[in-house]
C-alpha positions in Angstrom: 43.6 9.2 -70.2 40.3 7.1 -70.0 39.2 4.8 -72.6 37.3 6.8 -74.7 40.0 9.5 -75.3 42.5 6.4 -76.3 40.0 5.0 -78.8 39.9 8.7 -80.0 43.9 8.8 -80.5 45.1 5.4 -81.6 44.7 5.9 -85.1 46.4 8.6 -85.0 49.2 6.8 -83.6 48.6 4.0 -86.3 48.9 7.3 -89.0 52.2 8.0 -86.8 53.3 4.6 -87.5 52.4 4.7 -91.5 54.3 7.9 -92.0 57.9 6.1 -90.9 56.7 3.0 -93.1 59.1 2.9 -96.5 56.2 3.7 -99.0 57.1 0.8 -101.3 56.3 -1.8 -98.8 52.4 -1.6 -99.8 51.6 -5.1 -97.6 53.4 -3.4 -94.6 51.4 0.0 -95.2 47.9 -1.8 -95.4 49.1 -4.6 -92.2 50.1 -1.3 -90.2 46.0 0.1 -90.9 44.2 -2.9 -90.4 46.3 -3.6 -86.9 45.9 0.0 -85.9 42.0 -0.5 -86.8 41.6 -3.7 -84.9 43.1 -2.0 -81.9 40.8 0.5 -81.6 38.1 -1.6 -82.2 39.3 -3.9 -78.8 39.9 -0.5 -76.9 36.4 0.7 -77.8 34.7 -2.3 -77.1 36.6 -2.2 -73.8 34.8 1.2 -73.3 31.2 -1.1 -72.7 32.9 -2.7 -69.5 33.8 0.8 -68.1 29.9 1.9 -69.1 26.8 2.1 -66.7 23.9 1.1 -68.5 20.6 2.2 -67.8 22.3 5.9 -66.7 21.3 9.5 -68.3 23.9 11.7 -69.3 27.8 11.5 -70.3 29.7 9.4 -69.4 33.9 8.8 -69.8 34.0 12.4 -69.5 37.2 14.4 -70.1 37.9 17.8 -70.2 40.7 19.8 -70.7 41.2 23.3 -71.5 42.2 24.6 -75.2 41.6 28.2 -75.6 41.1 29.4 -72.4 40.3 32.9 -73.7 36.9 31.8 -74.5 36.3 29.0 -72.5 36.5 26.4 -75.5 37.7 22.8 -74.0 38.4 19.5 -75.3 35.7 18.0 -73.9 34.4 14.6 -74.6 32.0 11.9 -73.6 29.5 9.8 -74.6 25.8 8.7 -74.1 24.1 5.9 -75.4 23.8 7.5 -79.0 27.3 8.6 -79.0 28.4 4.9 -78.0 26.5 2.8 -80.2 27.5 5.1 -83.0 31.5 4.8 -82.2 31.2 0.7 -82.1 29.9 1.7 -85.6 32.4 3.3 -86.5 35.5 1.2 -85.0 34.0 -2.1 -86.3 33.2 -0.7 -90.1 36.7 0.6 -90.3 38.7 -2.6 -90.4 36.1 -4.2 -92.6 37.0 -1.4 -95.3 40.8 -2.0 -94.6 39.9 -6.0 -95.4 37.0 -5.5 -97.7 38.8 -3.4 -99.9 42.1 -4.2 -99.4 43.4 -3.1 -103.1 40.9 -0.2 -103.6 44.2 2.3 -103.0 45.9 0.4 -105.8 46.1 2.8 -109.1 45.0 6.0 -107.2 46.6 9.9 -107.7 48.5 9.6 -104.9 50.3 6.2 -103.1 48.9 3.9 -100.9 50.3 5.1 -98.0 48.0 8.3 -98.4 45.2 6.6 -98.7 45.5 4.6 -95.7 47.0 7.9 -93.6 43.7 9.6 -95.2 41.2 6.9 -93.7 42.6 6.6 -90.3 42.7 10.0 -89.5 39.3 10.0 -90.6 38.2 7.1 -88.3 39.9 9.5 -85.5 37.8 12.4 -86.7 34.4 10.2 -86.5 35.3 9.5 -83.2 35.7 12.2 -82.3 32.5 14.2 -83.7 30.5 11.4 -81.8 32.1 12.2 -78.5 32.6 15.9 -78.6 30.7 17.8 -75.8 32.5 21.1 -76.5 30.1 22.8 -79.6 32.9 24.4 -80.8 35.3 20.9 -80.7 32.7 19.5 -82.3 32.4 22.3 -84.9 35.9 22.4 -85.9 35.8 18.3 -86.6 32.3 18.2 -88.2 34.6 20.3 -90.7 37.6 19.0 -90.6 36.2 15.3 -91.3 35.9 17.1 -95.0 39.7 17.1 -95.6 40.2 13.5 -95.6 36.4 12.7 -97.8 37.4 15.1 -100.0 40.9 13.5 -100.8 39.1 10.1 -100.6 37.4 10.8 -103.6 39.5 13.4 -105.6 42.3 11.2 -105.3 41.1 7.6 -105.4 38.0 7.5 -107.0 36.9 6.8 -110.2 34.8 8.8 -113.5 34.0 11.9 -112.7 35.9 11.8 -109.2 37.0 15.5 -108.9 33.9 17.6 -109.7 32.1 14.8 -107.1 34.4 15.4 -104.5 34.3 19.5 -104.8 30.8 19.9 -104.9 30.8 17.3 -101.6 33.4 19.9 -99.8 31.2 23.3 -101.4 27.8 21.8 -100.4 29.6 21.1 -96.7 31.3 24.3 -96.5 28.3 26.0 -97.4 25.8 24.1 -93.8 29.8 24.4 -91.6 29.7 28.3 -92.0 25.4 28.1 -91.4 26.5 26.3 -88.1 29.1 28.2 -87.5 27.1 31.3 -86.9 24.8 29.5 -85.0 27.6 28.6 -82.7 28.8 32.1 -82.5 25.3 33.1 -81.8 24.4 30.7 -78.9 27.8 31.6 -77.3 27.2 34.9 -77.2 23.8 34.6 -75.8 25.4 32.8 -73.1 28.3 35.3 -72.4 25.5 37.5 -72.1 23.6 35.8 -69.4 27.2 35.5 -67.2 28.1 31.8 -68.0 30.0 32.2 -71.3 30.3 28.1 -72.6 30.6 26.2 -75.3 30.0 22.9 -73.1 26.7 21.4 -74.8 24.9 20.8 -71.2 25.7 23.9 -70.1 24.2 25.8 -72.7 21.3 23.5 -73.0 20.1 25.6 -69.7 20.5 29.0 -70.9 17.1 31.0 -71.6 16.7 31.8 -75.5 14.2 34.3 -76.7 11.5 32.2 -79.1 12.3 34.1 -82.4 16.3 33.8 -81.9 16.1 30.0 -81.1 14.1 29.7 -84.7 17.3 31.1 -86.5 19.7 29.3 -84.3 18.1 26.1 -84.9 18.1 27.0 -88.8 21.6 27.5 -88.6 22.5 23.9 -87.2 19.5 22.4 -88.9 21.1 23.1 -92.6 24.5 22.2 -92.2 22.7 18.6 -90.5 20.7 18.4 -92.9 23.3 18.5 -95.9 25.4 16.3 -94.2 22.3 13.4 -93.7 21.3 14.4 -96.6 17.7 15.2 -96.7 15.8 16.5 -99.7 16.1 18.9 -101.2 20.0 19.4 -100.0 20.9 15.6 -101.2 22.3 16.4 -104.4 25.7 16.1 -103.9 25.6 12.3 -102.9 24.7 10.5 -105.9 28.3 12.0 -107.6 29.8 10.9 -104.8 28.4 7.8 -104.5 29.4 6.9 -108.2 32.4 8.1 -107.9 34.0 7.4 -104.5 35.8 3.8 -104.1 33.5 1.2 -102.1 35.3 1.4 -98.8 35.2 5.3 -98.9 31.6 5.0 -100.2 31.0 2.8 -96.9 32.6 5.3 -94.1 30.9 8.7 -96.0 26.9 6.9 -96.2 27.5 4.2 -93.3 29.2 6.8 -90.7 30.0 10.1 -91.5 25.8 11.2 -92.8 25.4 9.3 -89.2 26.6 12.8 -88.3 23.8 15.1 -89.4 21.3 13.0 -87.8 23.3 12.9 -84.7 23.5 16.3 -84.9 19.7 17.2 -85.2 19.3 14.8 -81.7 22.6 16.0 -79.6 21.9 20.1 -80.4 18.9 20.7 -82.6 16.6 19.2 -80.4 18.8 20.1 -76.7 19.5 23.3 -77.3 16.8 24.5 -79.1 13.2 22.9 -77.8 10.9 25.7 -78.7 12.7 25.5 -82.2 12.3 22.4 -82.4 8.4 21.8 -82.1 7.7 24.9 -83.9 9.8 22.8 -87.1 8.8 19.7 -86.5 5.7 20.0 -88.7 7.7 21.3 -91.6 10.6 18.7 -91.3 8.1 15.6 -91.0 7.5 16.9 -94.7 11.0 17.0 -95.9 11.8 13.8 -94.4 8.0 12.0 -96.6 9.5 13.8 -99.4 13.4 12.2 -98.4 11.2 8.6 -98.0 9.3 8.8 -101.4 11.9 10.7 -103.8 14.9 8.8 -103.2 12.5 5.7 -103.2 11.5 6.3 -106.6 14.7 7.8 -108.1 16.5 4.2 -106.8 13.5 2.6 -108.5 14.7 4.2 -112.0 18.6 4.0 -111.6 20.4 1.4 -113.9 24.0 1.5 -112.3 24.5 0.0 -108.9 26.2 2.5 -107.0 23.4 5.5 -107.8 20.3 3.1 -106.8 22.2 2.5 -103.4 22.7 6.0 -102.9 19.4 6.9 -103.6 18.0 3.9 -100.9 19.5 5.9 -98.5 18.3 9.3 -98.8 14.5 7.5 -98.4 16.5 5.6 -95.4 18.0 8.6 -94.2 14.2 10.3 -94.6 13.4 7.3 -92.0 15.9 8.5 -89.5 14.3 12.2 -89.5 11.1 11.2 -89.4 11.7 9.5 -86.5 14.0 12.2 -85.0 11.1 15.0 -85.6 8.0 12.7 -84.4 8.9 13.2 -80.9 8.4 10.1 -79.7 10.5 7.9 -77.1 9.5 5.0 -80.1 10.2 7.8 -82.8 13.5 8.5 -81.5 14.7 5.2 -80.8 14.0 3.8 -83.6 15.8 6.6 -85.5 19.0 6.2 -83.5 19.3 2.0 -84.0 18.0 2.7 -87.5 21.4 4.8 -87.6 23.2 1.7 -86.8 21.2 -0.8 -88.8 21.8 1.5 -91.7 25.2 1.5 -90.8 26.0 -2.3 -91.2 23.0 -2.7 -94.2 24.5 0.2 -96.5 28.4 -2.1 -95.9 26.7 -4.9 -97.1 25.8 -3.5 -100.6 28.6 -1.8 -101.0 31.3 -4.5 -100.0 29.3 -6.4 -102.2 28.3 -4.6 -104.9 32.1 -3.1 -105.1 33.2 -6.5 -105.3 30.7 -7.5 -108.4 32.3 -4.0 -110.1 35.4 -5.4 -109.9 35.0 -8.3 -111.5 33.1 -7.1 -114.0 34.4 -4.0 -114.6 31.3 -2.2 -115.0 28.5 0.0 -112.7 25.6 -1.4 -114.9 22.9 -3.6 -113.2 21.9 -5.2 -116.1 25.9 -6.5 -117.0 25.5 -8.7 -114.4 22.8 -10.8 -115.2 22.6 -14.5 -114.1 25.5 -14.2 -111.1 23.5 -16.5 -108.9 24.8 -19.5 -111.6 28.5 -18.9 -111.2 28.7 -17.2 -108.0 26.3 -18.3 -105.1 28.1 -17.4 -102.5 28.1 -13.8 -103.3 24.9 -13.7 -104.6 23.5 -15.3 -102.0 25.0 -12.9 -99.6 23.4 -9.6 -101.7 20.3 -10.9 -101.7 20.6 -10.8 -97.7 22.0 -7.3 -98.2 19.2 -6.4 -100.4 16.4 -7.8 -97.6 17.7 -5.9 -94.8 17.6 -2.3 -97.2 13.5 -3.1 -97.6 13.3 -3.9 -94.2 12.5 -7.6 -93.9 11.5 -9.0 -90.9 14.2 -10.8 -88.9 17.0 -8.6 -90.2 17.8 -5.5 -88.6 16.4 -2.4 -90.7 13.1 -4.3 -89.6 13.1 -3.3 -85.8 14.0 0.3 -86.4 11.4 1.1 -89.4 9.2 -0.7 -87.5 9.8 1.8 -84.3 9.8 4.9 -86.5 6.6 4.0 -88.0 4.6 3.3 -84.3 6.5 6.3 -82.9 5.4 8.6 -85.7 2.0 7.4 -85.8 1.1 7.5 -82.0 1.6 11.9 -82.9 1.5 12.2 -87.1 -1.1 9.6 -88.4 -1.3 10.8 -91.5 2.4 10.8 -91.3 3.4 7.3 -90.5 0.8 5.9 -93.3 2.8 8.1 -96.1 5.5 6.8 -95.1 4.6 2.9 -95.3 4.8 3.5 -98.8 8.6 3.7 -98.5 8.1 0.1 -97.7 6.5 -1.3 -100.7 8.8 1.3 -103.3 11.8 -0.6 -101.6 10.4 -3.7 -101.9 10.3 -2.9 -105.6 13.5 -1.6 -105.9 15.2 -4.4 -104.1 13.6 -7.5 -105.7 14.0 -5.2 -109.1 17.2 -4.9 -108.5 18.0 -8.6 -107.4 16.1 -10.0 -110.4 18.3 -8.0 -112.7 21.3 -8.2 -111.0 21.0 -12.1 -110.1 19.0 -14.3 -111.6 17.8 -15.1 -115.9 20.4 -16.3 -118.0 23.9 -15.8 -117.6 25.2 -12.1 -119.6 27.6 -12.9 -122.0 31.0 -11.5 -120.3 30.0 -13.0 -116.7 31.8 -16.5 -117.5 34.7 -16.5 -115.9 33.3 -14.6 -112.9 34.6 -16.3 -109.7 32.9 -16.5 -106.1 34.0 -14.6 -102.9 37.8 -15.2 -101.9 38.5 -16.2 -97.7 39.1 -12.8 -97.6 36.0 -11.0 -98.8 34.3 -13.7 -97.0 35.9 -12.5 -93.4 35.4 -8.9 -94.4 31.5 -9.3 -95.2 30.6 -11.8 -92.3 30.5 -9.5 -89.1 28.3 -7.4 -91.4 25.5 -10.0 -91.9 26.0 -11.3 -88.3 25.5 -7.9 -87.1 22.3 -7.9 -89.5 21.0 -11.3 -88.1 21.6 -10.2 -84.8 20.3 -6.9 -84.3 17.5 -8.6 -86.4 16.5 -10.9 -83.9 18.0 -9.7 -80.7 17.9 -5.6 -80.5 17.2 -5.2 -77.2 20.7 -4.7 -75.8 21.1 -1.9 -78.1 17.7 0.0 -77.4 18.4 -0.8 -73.8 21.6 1.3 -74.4 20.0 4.3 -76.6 16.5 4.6 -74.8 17.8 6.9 -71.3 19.0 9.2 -74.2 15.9 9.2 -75.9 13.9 10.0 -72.5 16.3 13.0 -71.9 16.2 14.6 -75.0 12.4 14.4 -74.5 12.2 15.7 -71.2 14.6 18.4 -72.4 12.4 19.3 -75.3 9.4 19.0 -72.8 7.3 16.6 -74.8 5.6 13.7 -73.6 4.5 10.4 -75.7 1.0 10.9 -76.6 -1.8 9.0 -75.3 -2.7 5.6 -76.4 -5.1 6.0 -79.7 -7.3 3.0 -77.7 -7.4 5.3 -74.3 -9.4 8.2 -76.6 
């Protein structure tokens, strides 16, 4: 068992260890999470000493055979992309367990569930990251759905069941999409002699033009639905509202991670031709993503729906990136991933904590905070500058890449989208002058400041938003050999200079 495959499986031994923990003993059940959390987290970041930087392809590989029958494995490993994005994962994790460490208090079903429900999805995260097998990593890009869906059913808040069913129909509806996708590509390759699921191998098989259009459809909707990109977005703002702040963290700061992964690991590897024959048409979607959910946040007036709609014009970003074909394009889309990651846990940790005090989603309710609560407001309005992208804070670096990226091949492109920038520099300071600052709201007097342990919960986020900030090169030195395969798999070159013309 390498590293990988243990950061993949201990919590699943920490869910091992909750299910013989009496069910009473809530401080025992929630200890027992965070421990198995922070284990991980050391095992994974144990995984960068076993790691060869500056090397294309997987690394940590293991395979082992599952249904021999039709050659599906359980096969994992990890590239730059698939790394970065597991650190993601295994340090947001215990900053949920701490964050929002009574958010399972009052649910459907006990505690206990709810901390059985989010480790096995931290496992399942993993494990979509590392998956090499198409099939593995069809059967947990759906199986991730089990534990959302009881998430927000069962611990949420308003409307939380008709939020969480239309989250599983919407994702049913792209997972049967890929599905036959998967079906097809395998087939095509039992055809040509190598029947495989294994993502490199079929990334070498010949595909007829006009099939890899509606295989790349296939894998392209159920991606983008999981992002989400406009128009298939619709189910996140429900969920958003609905979900509690540590769930809303994992669903918009990891799990969406996987439909953008998705479109770089098989959309653009498996299906090149595809790929440049769509790219035209999903640049679109993603200006549409960028200016729609920029101007729905702009209108919004509770908390939870204006950050949801930030992150479908965030998440219109990544794509644009993603589809530019660019090694800056594509960089900048996967640290933008990341940077997304740590800025969307920041408003949410946040925000869920200026909820709970004041028992209410409406910006305007909480009027004046910066008087009675510096701390915390202090540390939103950080939040609030990495979401528009300030320079010196993280979401900087990877807009910034998009942008050149996308400009260097789509002029007209990259200029649409600098509006993004200014509509979230009105929705932010909008939303900070409402939310912050003018006199104190009548109900907001007896609001305290962050406790010690909010305080360790939300400070690896802004160090991480500092850091990558100012310092991002470690991580684009990690990410770019996966951005120059993917191109030289899709057979696309950066353009020339504008000033060499």
């Amino acid at each position: 068992m390498n590293l990988l495959v243990a950061t993949l499986l201990l919590p699943l031994l920490g869910v091992v260890a909750l299910v013989f923990a009496p069910r009473e003993n809530s401080k025992l059940i929630k200890q027992i999470a965070l421990g198995s959390s922070l284990v991980t987290l050391v095992v994974s970041l144990l995984m960068l000493t076993k790691y060869k930087f500056g090397v294309t392809g997987f690394q940590l590989v293991s395979s082992h055979s599952w249904f021999k029958f039709f050659n599906i494995n359980f096969a994992v490993g990890i590239d730059g992309l698939a790394l970065v994005l597991i650190l993601l994962t295994t340090v947001l994790v215990p900053i949920v367990v701490v964050g929002g460490w009574n958010e399972s208090e009052g649910g459907r079903w006990s505690v206990k569930t709810f901390y059985l429900l989010i480790l096995v999805l931290e496992s399942f995260m993993i494990g979509v990251f590392a998956a090499t097998d198409v099939f593995l990593f069809y059967v947990i890009f759906e199986a991730m759905l089990i534990p959302v869906y009881f998430l927000i059913g069962g611990y949420g808040r308003g409307d939380r069941a008709a939020a969480a069913l239309k989250f599983l129909l919407y994702s049913l509806f792209g997972g049967l999409l890929m599905l036959a996708a998967v079906i097809g590509i395998f087939m095509i390759s039992a055809n040509q002699g190598a029947a495989s699921f294994d993502v490199t191998a079929l990334s070498h098989i010949k595909i007829s033009h006009n099939t890899q259009d509606w295989l790349f459809l296939g894998f392209f909707v159920a991606f983008a639905i999981k992002a989400p990109l406009f128009p298939f977005h619709t189910w996140l703002p429900g969920a958003a509202r609905s979900a509690t702040p540590g769930t809303s963290i994992l669903v918009l700061g990891i799990l969406d991670k996987v439909g953008t992964y998705g479109m770089i690991r098989f959309c653009l590897t498996l299906f090149p031709e595809a790929t440049k024959t769509f790219a035209p048409y999903i640049i679109v979607l993603s200006l549409l993503s960028i200016i729609y959910g920029a101007f729905l946040a702009i209108g919004q007036k509770d908390l939870n729906s204006l950050i949801a709609f930030t992150s479908i014009s965030h998440f219109g970003f990544i794509v644009l990136g993603i589809f530019a074909l660019t090694s800056q394009g594509i960089t900048g889309a996967s640290l933008y991933m990341v940077n997304h990651g740590f800025s969307t846990a920041a408003l949410f940790l946040i925000g869920g904590w200026m909820i709970e005090r004041r028992k209410s989603m409406q910006i305007e309710d909480f009027g004046g905070l910066q008087r009675i609560t510096p701390v915390m407001a202090w540390l939103f309005f950080i939040a609030g500058m990495s979401a528009l992208a300030l320079p010196g804070l993280s979401s900087f670096v990877s807009e910034f890449l998009v942008l050149v990226g996308t400009f260097t091949r789509y002029p007209a492109a990259a200029v649409i989208g600098t509006l993004g920038i200014v509509l979230a520099a009105l929705y932010v300071l909008l939303l900070v002058q409402r939310s912050l600052h003018g006199p104190l709201k009548a109900g907001n007097e007896e609001t305290h400041d962050l406790v010690l342990r909010e305080k360790i919960a939300i400070a690896p986020v802004i160090v991480a938003l500092v850091l990558l900030g100012f310092y991002p090169k470690p991580a684009i030195h990690v990410i770019n050999p996966m951005t120059s395969q993917v191109l030289s798999q899709v057979q696309v070159s950066d353009p020339s200079p504008l000033a060499g013309k």
